[in-house]
C-alpha positions as CSV (number, residue, x, y, z in Angstrom):
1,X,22.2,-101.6,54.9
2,X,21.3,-98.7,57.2
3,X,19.3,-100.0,60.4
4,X,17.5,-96.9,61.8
5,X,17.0,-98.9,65.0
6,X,20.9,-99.2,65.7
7,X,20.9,-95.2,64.3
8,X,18.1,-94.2,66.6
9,X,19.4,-95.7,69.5
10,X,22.6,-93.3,69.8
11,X,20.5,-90.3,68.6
12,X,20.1,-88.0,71.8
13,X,18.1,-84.7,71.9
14,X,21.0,-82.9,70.7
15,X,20.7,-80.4,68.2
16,X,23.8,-82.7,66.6
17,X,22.3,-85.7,66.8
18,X,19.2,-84.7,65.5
19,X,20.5,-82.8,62.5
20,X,22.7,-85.7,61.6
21,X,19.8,-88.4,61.9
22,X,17.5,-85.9,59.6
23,X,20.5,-85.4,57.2
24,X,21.1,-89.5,57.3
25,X,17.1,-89.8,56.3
26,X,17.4,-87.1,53.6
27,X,20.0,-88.7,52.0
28,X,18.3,-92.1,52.1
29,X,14.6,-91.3,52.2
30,X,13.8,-94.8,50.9
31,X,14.1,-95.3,54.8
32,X,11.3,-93.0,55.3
33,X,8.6,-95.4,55.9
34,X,10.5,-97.3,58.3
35,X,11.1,-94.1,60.0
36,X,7.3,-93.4,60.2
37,X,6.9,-97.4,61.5
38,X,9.4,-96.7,64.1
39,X,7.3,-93.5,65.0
40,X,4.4,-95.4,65.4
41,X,5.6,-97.7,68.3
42,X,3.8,-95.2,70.5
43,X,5.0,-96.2,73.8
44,X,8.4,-96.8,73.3
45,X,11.1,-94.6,73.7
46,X,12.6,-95.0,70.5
47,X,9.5,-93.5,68.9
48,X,10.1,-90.1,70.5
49,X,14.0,-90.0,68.8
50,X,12.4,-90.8,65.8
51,X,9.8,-88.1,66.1
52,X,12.6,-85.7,66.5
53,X,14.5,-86.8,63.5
54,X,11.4,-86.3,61.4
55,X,10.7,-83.0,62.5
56,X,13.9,-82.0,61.9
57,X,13.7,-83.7,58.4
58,X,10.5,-82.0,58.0
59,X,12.2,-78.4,58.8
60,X,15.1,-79.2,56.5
61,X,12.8,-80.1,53.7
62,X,9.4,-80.9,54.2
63,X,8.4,-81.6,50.4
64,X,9.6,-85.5,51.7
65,X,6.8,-85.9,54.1
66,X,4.1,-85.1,51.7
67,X,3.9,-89.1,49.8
68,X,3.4,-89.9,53.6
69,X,0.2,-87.6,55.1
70,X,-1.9,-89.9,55.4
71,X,-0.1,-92.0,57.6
72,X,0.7,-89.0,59.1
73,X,-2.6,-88.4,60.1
74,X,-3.3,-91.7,61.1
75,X,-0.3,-91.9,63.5
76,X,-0.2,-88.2,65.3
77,X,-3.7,-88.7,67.2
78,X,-2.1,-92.0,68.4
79,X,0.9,-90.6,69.8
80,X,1.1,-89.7,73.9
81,X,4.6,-89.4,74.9
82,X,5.2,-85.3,75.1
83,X,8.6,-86.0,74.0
84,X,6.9,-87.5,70.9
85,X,4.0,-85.0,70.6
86,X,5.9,-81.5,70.6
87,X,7.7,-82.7,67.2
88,X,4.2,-83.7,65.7
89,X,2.6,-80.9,66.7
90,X,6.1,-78.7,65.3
91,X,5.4,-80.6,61.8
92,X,2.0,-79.6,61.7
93,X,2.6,-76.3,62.3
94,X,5.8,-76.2,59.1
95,X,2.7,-77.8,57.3
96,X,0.1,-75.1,57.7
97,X,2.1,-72.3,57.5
98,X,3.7,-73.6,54.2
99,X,0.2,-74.7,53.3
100,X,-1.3,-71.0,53.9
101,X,2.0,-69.0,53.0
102,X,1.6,-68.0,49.4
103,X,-0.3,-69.2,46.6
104,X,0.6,-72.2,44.0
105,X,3.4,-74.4,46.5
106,X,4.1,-77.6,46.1
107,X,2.2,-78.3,50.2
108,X,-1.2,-77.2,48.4
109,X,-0.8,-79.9,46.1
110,X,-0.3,-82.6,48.6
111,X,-2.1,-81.2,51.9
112,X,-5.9,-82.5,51.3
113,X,-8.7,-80.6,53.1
114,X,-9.5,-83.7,54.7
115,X,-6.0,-83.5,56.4
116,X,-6.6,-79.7,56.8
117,X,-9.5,-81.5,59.0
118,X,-7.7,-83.5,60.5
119,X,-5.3,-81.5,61.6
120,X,-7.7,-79.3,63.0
121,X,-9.2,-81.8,65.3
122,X,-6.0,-82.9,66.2
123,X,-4.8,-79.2,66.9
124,X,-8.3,-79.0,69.2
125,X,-7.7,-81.8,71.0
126,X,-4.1,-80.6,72.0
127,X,-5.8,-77.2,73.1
128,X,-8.1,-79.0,75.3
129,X,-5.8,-81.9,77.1
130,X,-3.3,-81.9,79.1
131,X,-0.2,-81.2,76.9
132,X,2.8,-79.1,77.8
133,X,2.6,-76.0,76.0
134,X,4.6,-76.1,72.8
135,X,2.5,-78.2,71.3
136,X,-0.3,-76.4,72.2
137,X,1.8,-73.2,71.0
138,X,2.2,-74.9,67.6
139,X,-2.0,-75.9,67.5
140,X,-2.6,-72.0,68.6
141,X,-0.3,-71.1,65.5
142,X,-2.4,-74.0,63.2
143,X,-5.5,-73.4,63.9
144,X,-5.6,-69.2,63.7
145,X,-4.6,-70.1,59.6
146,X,-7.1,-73.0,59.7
147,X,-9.3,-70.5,60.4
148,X,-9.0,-68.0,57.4
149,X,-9.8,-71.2,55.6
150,X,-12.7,-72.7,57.7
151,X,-14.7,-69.7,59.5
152,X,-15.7,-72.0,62.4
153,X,-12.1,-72.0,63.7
154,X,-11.8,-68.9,65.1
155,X,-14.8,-68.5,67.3
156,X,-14.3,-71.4,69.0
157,X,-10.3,-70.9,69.3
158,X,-10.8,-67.8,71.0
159,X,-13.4,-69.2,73.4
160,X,-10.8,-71.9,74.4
161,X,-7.9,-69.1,74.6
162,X,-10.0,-66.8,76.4
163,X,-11.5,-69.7,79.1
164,X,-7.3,-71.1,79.6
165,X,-5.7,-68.5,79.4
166,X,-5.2,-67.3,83.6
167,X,-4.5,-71.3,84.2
168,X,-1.7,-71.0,81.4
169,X,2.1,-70.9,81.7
170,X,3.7,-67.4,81.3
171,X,4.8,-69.1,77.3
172,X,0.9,-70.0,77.0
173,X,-0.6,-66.8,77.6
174,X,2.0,-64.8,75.4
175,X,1.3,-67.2,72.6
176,X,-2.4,-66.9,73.5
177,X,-1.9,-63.0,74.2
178,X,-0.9,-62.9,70.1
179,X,-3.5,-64.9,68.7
180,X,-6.1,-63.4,70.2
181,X,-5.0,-60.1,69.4
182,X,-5.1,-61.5,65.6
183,X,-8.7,-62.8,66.4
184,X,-9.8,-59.2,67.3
């Protein structure tokens, strides 16, 4: 039997390491839920490996996620470490995108509005705290499609932009720079 904690504890951020751990939970993704309990041990290290190896899981094939968002979305407002929050944020983003790509895929079966909510508030909240700015990259990216969807999304996304963007990193304000220019 496969112990994820004995896995996890070699895993480095390597590209590698991360590819092999996702490729190790793809072909055994009855070990899924563990994965998602290791994630959830917030503030130990461990939990930001394991937030890498489901992100990369996620990019590699995301349709294995899906049994899982609503632990999901119970778990990602909980999480603090950066290390741990720039995957989340990552797999949020791969969600919406898929969710809002093209008509009829298998995501809009699965992806509820109330974790399109979610999601949103989560997104927000990364906007408006101090986070390093991929993940707030990844909520920019979010929420602009959130916001074809819910019409309230956009207004205030481009107030928040607007207000942070000469405090912002050169990455933040190009990101910001290309969503509002969408918003216009």
């Amino acid at each position: 039997m496969i112990s994820l904690e004995n896995v996890l504890n070699t895993i480095n951020h390597s590209r590698e390491k991360r590819k092999y751990f996702a490729y190790l939970i793809l072909d055994h993704p009855e070990l899924l839920p563990e994965l998602l309990t290791i994630c959830a041990r917030v503030d130990d290290e461990i939990s930001c490996r394991a937030s890498w190896g489901l992100e990369f899981l996620c990019k590699q094939n995301l349709k294995e996620v899906f049994p899982y968002l609503d632990q999901l979305m119970v778990l990602v407002p909980k999480v603090h470490q950066h290390p741990a929050v720039r995957p989340m944020a990552k797999i949020f983003e791969y969600l919406i995108v898929a969710y809002y790509q093209k008509k009829n895929t298998p995501v809009q079966k699965f992806l509820t509005e109330s974790h399109r909510e979610k999601i949103t508030e989560i997104c927000f909240d990364w906007l408006i705290t101090d986070q390093k700015v991929a993940p707030k990259a990844y909520a920019m990216t979010s929420l602009y499609l959130l916001g074809k969807e819910f019409d309230w999304i956009h207004p205030e996304l481009k107030i928040i932009l607007e207000n942070n963007y000469h405090e912002g990193s050169a990455a933040y304000q190009a990101r910001s720079r290309m969503i509002l220019k969408k918003l216009l």
